[in-house]
MDAnalysis code that builds the backbone (N, CA, C; Angstrom):
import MDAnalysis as mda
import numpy as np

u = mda.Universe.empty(195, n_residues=65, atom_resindex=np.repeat(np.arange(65), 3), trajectory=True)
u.add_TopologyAttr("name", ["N", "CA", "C"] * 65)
u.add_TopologyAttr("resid", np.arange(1, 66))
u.add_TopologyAttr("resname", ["UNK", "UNK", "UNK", "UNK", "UNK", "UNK", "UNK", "UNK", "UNK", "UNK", "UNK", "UNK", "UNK", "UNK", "UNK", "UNK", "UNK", "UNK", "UNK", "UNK", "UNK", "UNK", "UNK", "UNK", "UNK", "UNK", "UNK", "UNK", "UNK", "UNK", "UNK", "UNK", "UNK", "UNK", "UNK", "UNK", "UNK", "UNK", "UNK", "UNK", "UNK", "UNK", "UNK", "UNK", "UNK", "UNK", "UNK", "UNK", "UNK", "UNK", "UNK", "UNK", "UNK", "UNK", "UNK", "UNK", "UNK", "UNK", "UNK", "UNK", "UNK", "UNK", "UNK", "UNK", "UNK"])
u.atoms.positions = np.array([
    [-8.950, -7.648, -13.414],
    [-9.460, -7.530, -12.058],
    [-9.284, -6.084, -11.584],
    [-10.814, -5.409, -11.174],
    [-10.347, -4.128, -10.186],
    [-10.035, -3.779, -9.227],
    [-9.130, -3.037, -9.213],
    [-7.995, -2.703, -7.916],
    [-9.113, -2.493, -6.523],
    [-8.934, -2.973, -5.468],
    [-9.253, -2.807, -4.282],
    [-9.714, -1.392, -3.576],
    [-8.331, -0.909, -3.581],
    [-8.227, 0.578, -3.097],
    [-7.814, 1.574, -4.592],
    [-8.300, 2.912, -4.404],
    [-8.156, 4.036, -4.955],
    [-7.219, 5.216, -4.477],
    [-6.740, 5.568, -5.614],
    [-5.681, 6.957, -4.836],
    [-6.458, 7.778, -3.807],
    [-5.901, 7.949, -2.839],
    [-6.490, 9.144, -1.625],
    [-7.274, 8.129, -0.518],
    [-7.367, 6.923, -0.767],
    [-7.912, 5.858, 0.304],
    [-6.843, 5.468, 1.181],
    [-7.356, 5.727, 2.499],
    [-6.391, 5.508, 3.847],
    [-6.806, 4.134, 4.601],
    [-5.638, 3.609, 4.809],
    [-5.313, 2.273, 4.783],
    [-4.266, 1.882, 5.901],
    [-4.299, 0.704, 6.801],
    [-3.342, 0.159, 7.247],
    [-2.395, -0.784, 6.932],
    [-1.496, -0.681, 7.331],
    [-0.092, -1.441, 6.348],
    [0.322, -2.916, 7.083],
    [0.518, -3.645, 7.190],
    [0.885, -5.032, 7.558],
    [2.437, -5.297, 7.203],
    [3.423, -4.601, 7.963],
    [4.491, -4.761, 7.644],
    [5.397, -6.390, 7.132],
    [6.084, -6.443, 6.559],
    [6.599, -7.816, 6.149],
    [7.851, -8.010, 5.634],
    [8.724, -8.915, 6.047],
    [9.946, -9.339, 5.225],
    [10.480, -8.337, 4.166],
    [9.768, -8.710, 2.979],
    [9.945, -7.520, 1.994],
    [9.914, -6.075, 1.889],
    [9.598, -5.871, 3.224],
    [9.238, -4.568, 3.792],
    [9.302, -4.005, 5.586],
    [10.834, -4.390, 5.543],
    [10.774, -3.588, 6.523],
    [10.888, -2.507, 7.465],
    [10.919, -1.892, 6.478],
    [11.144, -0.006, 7.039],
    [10.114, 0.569, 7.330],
    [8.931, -0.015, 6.883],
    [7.486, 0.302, 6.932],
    [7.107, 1.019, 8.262],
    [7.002, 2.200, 8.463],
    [6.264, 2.411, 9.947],
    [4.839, 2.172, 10.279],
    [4.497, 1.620, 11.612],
    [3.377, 1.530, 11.572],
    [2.809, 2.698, 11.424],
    [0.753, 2.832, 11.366],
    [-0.032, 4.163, 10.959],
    [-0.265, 3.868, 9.799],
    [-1.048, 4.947, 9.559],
    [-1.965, 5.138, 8.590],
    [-1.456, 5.732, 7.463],
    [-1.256, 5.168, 6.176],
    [-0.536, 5.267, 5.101],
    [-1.909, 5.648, 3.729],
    [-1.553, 6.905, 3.128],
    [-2.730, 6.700, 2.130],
    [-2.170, 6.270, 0.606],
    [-3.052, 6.081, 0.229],
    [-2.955, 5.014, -0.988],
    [-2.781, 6.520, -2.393],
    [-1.396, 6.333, -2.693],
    [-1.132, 7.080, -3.792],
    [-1.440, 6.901, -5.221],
    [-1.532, 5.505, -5.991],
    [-2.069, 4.944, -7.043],
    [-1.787, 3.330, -7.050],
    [-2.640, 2.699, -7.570],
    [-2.513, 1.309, -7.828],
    [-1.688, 1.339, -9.081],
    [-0.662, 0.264, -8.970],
    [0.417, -0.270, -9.957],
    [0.440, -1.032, -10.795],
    [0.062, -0.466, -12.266],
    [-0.190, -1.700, -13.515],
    [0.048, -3.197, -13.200],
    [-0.546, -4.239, -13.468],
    [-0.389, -5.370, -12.976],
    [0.666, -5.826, -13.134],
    [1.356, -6.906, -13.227],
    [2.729, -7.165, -13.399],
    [2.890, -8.831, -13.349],
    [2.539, -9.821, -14.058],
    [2.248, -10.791, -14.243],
    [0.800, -11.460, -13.477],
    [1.462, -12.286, -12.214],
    [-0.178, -13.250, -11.769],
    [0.439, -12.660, -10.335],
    [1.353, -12.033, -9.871],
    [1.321, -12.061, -8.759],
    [0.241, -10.878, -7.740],
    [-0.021, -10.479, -6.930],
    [-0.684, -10.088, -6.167],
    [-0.535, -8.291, -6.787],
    [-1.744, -7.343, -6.748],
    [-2.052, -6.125, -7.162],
    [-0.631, -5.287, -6.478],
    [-0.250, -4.652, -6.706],
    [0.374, -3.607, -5.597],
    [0.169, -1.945, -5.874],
    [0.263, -1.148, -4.847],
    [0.255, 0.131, -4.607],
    [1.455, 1.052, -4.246],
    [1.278, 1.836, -4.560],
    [2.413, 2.969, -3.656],
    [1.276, 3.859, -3.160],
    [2.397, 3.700, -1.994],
    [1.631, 4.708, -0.379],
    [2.336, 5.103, 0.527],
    [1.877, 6.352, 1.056],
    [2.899, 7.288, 1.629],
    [2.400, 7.710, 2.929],
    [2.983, 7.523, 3.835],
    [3.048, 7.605, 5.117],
    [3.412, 9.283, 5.781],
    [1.858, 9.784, 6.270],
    [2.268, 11.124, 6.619],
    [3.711, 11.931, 7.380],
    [3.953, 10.457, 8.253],
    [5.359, 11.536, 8.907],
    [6.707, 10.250, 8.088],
    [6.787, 9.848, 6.614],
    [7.843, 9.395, 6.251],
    [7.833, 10.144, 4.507],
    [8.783, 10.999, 4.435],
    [9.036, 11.479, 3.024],
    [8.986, 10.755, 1.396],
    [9.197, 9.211, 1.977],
    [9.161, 8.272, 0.713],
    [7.922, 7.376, 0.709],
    [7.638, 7.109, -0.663],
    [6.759, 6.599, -1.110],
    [7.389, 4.851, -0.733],
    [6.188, 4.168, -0.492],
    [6.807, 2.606, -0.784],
    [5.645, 1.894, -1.315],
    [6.310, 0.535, -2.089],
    [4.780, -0.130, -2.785],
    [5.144, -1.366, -1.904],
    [3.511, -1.632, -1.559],
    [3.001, -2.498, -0.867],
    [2.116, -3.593, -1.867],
    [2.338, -4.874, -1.452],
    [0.865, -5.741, -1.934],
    [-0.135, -5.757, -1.305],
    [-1.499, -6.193, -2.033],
    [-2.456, -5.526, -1.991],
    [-3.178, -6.569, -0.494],
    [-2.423, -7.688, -0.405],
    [-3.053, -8.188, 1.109],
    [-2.557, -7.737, 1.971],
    [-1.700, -6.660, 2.517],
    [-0.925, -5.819, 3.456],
    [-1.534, -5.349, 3.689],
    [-2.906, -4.696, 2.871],
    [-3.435, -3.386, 2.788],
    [-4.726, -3.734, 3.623],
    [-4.926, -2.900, 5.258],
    [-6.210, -3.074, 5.430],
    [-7.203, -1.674, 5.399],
    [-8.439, -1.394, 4.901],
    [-8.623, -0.456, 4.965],
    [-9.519, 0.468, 6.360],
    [-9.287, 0.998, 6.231],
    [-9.465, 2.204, 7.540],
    [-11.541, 1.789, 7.770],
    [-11.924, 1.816, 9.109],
    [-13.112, 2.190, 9.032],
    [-14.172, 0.810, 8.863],
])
């Protein structure tokens, strides 16, 4: 299955349980993450005013526009 989003695609984040440091804003999409059994695609994406990268799943992800 092909990945949704592409590196450099700006995206909104849907913070969650598993994730909550997440700031809200606009986070761009750094690379999609080899699959990893059946569970859901994920990404790492980086948030202009936060220094670290975090990976998100791919229904978090809404895209911009």
């Amino acid at each position: 299955m092909t990945a949704l989003f592409a590196a450099g695609d700006r995206v909104t984040v849907r913070p969650d349980r598993a994730n909550p440091n997440l700031r809200p804003g606009i986070y761009t999409i750094k690379m999609a993450m080899p699959r990893a059994g059946h569970g859901p695609r994920q990404y790492r994406v980086k948030h202009d005013q936060d220094p670290h990268e975090r990976i998100v799943d791919e229904p978090q992800l809404n895209r911009l526009g």
